[in-house]
VEXLOSE-956897 format. One record per atom (N, C-alpha, C, O): x, y, z; residue in one letter. Coordinates in steps of 0.1 Angstrom, whole numbers, padded with zeros to 4 digits, always signed. Example, Ala and Ser with C-alpha at 12.3 -4.5 7.8 and 13.67 -1.06 7.14 Angstrom:
residues 2
+0132-0057+0078A+0123-0045+0078A+0132-0033+0078A+0142-0033+0085A+0128-0022+0071S+0137-0011+0071S+0129+0000+0079S+0134+0011+0080S
This chain:
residues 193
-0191-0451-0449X-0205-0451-0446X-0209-0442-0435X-0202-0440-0425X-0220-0435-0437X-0223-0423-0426X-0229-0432-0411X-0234-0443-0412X-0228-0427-0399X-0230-0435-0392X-0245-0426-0383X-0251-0415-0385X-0248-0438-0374X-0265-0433-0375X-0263-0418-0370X-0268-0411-0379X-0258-0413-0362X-0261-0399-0359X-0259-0386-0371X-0263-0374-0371X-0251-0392-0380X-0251-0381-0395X-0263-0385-0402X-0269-0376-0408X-0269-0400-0403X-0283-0402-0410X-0294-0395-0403X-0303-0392-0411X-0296-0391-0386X-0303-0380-0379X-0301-0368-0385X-0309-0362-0391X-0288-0366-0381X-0291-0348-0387X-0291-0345-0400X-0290-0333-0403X-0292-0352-0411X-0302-0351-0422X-0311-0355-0423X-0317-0351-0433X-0319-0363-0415X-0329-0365-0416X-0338-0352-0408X-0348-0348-0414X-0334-0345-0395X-0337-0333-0390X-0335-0325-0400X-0345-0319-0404X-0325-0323-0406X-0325-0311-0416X-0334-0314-0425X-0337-0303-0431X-0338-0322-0428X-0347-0331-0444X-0363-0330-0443X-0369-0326-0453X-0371-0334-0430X-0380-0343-0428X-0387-0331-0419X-0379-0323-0413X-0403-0329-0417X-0404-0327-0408X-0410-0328-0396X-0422-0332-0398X-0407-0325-0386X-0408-0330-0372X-0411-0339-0370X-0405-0347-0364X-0430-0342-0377X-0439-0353-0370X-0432-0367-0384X-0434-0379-0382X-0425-0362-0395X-0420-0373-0398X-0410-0376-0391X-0412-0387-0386X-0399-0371-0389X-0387-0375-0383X-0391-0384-0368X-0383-0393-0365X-0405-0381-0359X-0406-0387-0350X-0408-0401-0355X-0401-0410-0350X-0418-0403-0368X-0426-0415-0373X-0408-0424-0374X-0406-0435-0368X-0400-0419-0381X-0389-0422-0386X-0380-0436-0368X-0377-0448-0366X-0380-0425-0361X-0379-0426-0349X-0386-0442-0343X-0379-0453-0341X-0403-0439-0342X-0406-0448-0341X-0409-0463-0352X-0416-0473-0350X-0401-0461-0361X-0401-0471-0373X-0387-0479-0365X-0388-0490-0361X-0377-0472-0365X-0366-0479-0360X-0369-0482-0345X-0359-0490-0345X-0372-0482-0335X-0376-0488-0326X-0383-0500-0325X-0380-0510-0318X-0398-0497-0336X-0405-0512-0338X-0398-0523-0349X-0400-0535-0350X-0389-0514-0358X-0379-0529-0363X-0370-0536-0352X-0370-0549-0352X-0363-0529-0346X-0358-0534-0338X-0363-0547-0328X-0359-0557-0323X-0376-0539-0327X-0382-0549-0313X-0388-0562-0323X-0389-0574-0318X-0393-0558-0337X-0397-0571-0346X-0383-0581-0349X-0384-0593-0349X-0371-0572-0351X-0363-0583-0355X-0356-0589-0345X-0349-0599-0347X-0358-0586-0335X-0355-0595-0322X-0361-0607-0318X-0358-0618-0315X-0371-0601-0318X-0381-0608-0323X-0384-0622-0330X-0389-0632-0324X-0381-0620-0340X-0384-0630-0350X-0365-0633-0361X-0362-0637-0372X-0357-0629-0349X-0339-0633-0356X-0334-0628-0366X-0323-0632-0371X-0341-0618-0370X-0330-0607-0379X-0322-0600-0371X-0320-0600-0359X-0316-0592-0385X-0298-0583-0378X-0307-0574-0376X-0316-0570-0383X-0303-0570-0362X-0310-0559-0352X-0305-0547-0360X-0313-0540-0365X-0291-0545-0362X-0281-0535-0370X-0291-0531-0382X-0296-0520-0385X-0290-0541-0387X-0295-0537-0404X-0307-0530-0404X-0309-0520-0410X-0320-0540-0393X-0333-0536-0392X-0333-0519-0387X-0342-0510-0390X-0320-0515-0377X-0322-0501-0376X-0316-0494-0385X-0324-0484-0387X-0303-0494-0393X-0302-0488-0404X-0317-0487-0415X-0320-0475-0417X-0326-0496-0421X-0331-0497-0429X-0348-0486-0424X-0355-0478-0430X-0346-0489-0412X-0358-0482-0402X-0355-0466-0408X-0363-0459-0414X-0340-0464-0405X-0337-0449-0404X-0335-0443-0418X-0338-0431-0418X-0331-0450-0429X-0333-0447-0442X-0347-0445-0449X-0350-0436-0457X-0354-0455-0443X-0370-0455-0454X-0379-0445-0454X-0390-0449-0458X-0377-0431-0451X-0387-0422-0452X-0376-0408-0457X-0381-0397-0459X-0361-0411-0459X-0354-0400-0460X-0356-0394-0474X-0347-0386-0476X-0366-0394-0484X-0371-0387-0495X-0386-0385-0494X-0393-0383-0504X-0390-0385-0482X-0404-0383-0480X-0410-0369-0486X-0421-0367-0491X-0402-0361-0484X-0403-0349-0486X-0401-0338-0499X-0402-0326-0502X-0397-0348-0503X-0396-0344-0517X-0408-0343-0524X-0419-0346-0520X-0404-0335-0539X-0419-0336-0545X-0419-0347-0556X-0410-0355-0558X-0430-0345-0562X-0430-0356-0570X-0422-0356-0583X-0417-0367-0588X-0421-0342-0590X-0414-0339-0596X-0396-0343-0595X-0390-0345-0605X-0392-0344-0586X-0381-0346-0580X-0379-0362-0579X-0369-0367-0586X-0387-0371-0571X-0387-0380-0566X-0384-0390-0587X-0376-0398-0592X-0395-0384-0591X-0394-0390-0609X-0379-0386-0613X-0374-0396-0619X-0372-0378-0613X-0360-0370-0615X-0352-0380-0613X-0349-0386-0622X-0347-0384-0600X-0341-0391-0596X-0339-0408-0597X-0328-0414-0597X-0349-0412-0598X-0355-0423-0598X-0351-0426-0613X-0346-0437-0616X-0354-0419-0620X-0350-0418-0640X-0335-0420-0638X-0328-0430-0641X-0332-0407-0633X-0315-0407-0638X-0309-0420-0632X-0299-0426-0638X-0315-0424-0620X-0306-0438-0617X-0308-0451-0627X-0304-0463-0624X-0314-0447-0636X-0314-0461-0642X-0331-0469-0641X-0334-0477-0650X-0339-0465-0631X-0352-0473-0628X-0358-0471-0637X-0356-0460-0642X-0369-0480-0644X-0378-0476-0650X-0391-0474-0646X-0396-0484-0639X-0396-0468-0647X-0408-0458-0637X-0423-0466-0643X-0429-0459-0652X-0426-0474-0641X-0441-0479-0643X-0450-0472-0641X-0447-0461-0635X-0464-0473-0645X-0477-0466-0649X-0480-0460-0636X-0481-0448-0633X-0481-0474-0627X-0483-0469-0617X-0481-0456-0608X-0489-0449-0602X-0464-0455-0609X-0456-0447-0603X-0455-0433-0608X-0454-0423-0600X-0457-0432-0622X-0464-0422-0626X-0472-0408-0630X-0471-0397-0636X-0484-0420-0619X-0496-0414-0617X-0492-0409-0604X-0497-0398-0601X-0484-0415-0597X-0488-0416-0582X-0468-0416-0579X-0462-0426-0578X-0464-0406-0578X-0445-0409-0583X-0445-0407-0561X-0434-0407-0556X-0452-0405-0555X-0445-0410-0539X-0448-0421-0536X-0447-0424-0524X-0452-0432-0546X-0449-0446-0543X-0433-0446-0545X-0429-0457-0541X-0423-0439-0550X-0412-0441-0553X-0401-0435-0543X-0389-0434-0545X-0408-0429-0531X-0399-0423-0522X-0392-0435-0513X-0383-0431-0506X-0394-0447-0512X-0384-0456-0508X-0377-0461-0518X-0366-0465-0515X-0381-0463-0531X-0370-0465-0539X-0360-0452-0540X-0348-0455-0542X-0365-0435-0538X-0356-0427-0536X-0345-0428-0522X-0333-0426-0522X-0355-0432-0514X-0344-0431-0506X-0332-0439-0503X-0323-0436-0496X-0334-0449-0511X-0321-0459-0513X-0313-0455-0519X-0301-0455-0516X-0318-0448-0533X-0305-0444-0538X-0299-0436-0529X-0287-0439-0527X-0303-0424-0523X-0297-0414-0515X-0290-0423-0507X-0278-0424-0508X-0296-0429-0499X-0285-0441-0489X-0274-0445-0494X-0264-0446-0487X-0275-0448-0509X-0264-0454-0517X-0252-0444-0520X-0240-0444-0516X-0260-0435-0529X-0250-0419-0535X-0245-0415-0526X-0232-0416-0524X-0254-0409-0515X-0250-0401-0510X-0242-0403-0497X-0232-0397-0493X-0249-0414-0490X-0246-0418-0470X-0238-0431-0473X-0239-0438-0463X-0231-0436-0482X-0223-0449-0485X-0228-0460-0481X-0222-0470-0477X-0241-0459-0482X-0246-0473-0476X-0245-0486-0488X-0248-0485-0500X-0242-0493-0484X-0239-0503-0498X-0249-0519-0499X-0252-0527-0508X-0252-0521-0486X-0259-0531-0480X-0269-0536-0488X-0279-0528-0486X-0274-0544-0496X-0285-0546-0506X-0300-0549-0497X-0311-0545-0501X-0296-0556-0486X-0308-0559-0478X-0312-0547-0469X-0322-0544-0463X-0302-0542-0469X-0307-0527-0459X-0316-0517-0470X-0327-0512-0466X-0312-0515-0480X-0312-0512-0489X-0329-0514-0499X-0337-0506-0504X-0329-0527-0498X-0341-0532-0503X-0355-0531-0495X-0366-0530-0500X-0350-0531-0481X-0359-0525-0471X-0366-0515-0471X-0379-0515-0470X-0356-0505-0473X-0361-0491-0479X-0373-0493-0487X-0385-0493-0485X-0365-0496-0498X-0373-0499-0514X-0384-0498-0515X-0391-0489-0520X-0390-0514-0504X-0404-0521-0508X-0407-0517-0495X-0414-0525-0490X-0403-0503-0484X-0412-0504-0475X-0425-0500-0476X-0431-0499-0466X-0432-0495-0489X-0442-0489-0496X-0451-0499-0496X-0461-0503-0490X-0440-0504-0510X-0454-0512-0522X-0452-0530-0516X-0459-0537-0522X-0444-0535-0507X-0437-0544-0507X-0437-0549-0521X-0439-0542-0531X-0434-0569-0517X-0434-0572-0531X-0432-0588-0529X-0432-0594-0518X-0429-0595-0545X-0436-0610-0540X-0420-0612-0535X-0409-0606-0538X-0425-0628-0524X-0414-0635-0518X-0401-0626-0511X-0389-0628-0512X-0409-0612-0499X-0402-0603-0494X-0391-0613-0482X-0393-0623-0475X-0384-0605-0482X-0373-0610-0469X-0378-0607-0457X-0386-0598-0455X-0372-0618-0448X-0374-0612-0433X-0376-0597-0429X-0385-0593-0423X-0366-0589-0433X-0356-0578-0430X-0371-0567-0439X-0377-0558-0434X-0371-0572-0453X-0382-0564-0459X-0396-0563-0448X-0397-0553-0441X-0405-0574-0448X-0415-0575-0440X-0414-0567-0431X-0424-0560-0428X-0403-0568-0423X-0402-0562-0408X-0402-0546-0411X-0410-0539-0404X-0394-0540-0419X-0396-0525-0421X-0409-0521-0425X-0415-0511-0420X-0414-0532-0436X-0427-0531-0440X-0437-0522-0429X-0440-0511-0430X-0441-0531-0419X-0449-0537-0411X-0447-0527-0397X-0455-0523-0389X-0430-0523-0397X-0432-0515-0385X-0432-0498-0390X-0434-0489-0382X-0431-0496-0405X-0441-0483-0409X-0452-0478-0409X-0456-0468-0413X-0459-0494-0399X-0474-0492-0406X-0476-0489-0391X-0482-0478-0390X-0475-0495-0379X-0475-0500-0367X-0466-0497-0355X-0466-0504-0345X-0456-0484-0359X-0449-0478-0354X-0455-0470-0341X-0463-0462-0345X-0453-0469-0328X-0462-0462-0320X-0469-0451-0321X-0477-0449-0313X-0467-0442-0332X-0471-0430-0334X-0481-0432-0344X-0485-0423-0350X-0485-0442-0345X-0495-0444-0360X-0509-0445-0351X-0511-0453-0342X-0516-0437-0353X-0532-0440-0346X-0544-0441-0355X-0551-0431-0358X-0545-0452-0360X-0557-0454-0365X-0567-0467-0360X-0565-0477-0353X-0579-0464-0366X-0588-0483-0358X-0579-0490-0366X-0573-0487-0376X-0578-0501-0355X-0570-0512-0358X-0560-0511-0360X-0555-0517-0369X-0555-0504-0353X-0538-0508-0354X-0535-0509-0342X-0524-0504-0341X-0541-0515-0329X-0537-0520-0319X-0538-0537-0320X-0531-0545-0313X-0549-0541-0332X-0548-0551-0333X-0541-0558-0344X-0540-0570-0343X-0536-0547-0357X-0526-0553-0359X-0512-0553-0356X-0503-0557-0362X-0513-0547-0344X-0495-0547-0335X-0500-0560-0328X-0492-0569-0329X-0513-0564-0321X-0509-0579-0316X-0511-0589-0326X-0511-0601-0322X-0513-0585-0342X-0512-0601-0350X-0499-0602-0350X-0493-0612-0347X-0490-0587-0356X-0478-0587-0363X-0465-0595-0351X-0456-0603-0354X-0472-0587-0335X-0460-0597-0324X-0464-0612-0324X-0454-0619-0322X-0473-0618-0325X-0474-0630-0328X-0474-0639-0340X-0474-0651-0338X-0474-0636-0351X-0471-0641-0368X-0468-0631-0378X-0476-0626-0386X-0450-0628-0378X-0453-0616-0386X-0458-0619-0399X-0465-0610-0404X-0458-0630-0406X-0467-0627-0416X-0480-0626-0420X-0483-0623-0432X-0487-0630-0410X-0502-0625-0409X-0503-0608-0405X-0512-0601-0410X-0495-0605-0399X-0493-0594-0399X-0493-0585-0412X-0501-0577-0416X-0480-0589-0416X-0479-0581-0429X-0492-0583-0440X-0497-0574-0448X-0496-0597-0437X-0511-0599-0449X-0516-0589-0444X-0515-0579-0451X-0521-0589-0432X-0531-0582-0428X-0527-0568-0432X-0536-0563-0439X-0517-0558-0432X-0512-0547-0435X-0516-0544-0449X-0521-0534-0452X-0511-0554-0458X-0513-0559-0473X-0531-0555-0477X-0537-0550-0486X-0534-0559-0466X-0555-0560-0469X-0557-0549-0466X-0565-0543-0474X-0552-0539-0454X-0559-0525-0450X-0556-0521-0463X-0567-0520-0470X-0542-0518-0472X-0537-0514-0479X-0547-0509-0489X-0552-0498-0491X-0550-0525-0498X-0554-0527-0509X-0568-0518-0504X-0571-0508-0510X-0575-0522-0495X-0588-0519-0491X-0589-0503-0490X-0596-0497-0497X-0579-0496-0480X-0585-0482-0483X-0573-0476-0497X-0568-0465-0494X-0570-0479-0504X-0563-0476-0517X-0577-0478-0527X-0578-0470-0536X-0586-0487-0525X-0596-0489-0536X-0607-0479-0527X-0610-0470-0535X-0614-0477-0514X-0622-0468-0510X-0617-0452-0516X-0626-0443-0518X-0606-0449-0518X-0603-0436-0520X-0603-0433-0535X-0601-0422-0541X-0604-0446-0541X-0602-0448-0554X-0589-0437-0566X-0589-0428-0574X-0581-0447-0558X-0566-0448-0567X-0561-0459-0568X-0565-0470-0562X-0547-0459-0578X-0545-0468-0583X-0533-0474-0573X-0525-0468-0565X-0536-0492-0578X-0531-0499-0569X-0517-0500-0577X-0516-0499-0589X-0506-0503-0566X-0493-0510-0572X-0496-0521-0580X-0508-0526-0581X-0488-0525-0586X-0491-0542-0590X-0480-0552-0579X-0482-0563-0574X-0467-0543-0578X-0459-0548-0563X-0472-0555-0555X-0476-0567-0555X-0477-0546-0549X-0485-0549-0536X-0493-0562-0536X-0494-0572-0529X-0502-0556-0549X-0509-0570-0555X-0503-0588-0553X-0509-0599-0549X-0491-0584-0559X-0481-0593-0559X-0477-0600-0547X-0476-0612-0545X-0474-0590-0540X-0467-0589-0523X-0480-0599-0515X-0478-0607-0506X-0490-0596-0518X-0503-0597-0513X-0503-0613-0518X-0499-0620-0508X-0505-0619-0527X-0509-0630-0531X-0503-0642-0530X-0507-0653-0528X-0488-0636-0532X-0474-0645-0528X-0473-0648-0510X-0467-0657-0505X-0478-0640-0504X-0482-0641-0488X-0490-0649-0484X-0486-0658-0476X-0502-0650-0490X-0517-0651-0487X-0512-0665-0490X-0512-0672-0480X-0506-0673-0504X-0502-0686-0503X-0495-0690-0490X-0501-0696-0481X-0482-0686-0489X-0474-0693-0482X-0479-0692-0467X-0476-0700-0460X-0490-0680-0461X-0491-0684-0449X-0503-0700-0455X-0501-0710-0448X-0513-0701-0463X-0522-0709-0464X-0511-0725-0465X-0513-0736-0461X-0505-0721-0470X-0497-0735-0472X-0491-0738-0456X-0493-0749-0451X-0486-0731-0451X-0487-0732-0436X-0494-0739-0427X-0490-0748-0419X-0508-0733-0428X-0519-0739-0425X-0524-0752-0426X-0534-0756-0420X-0513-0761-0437X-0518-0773-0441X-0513-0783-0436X-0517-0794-0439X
């Protein structure tokens, strides 16, 4: 298995700059989430440092790959094939950097579209792609203080910007997310009871 400083200098060689920083600050705020909230600090920085390493790819490519491994490519993905760059980059993790870890692995995956009944380990990558220090948009100071106090209100709330400016720009939604979205929206409500 490649160890983190060979996953750097492909990712430097791969990505550029202002991604490789985002990349940067993705594995920093997993770390500080899974400490957080008792995930493997390890895994959460492996998975941090994997989930953007096919960003750069085109779409043409990202479908290419994604086919030959076996996935089957939904409507969605399609239309829109850089919903599939965290499913690429797993495989690359896998083929290429020996990563074998399924939770590290799955991190990657759904740090996009998430998906229903996500893991600790998932949410937290989720959530700190969105809310990584380098991210400046309204509101995302205040969802860095839902996410440090309930990550799964957090991630809902990530779930709702999502869906919300994905329908303002009018494109199509995952059905993952949908999914990701609704299976949340229960379990924190059931919570509440």
């Amino acid at each position: 298995m490649w160890n983190e400083e060979m996953i750097k200098e492909y990712l430097k060689k791969h990505l550029k700059e202002s991604r490789y920083k985002h990349v940067l600050g993705v594995v920093e705020t997993s770390e500080r989430l899974a400490r957080l909230y008792g995930a493997d600090e390890n895994k959460a920085r492996y998975a941090a440092l994997i989930h953007d390493l096919a960003k750069g790819r085109s779409d043409e490519e990202l479908l290419k790959i994604a086919i030959k491994s076996g996935y089957d490519v939904c409507n969605e993905e399609k239309k829109s094939p850089q919903l599939l760059h965290g499913l690429v980059a797993a495989i690359i993790a896998k083929e290429k950097m020996g990563i074998e870890d399924e939770e590290i692995l799955n991190a990657a995956t759904f740090h996009t579209t998430g998906k229903a009944n996500m893991t600790l380990l998932e949410k937290i990558v989720y959530i700190a792609d969105y809310i990584e220090p380098n991210r400046d948009f309204p509101e995302v100071q205040k969802l860095r203080d839902i996410t440090f106090k309930d990550l799964d209100r957090g991630v809902l709330q990530g779930f709702d910007n999502t869906i919300k400016f994905v329908i303002e720009r009018k494109e199509i939604l995952h059905l993952k997310t949908i999914e990701a979205r609704n299976y949340l929206l229960q379990e924190v409500i059931k919570g509440d009871t």
